[in-house]
C-alpha positions in Angstrom: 41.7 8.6 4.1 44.8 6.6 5.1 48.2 7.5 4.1 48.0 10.8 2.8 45.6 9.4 0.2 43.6 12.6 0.2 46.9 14.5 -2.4 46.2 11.2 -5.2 42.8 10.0 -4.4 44.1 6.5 -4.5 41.7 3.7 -3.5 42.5 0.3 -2.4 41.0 -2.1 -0.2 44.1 -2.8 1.7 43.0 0.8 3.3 40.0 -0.6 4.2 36.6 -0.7 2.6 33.2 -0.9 3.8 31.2 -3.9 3.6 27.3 -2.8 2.3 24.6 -5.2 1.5 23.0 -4.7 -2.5 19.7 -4.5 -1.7 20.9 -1.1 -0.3 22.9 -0.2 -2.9 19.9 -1.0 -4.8 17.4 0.5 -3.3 19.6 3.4 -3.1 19.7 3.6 -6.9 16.0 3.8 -7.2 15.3 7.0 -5.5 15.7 10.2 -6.8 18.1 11.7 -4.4 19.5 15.0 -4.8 23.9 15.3 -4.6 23.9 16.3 -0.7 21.2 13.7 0.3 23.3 11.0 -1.8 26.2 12.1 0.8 24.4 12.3 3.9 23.3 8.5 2.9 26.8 7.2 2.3 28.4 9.2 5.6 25.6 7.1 7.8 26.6 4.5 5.4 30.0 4.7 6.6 29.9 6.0 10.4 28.0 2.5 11.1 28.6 -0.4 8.3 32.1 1.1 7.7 33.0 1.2 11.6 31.7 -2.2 11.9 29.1 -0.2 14.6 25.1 -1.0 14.2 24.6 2.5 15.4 26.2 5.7 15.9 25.3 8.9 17.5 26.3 12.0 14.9 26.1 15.5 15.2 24.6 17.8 12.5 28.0 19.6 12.5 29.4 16.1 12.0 27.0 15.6 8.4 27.3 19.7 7.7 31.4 18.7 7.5 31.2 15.5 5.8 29.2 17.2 3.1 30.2 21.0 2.8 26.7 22.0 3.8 25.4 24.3 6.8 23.7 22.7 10.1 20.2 24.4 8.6 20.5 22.7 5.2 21.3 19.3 6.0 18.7 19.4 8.8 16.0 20.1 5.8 18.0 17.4 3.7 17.6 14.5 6.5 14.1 15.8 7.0 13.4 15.1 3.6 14.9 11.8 3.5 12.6 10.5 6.5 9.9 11.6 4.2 11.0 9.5 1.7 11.3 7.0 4.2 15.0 6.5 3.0 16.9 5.6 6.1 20.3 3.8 5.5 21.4 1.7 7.4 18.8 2.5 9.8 16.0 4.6 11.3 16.9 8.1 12.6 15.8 8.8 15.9 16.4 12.0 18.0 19.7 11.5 20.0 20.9 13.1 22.4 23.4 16.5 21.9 21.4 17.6 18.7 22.9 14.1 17.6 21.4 11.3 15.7 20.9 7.9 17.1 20.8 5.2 14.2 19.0 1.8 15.3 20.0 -1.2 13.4 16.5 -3.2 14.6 14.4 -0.5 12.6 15.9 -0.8 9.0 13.5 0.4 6.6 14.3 1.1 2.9 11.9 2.3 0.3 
């Protein structure tokens, strides 16, 4: 967060925002999704739409940080999601580095 938002928890758009189309947010809502997978989505969520990228490569350190979860558990969690064919904003495919490669063209929801 911007300007030492992080002491006030302050948001405002002239920070920034990220730009998310509904029928993911929808879609989103629809599925049961425990709290950490609700967190891995939105970090994709914002490590692509939020960077203006269509893909990104991240670490499972990178989503263990981001959510205050260990490398093993949110390697089960994303597991789970693929099974649930959630994949926001895009499909995961193995990356390189232990990393995650997210490919815009593949976009599946639901």
């Amino acid at each position: 967060m911007p300007r030492g938002d992080r002491e006030i928890f302050k948001a405002d758009c002239d920070d920034g925002f990220t730009r998310i189309a509904n029928l993911i947010l929808e879609a989103m809502a629809l599925v049961k999704l425990n709290a950490t997978q609700i967190g891995i989505c939105l970090f994709l969520l914002r490590r692509t739409y939020g960077w203006n990228r269509s893909e990104d490569a991240i670490s499972l350190g990178d989503f263990a940080a981001s959510c205050g979860n260990s490398k093993a558990y949110i390697s089960r969690q994303l597991a789970d999601l693929l099974q649930k064919n959630i994949n926001p904003p895009a499909v995961l495919c193995p990356g390189q580095d232990s990393g995650l490669c997210l490919c815009q063209q593949h976009c599946q929801l639901g």
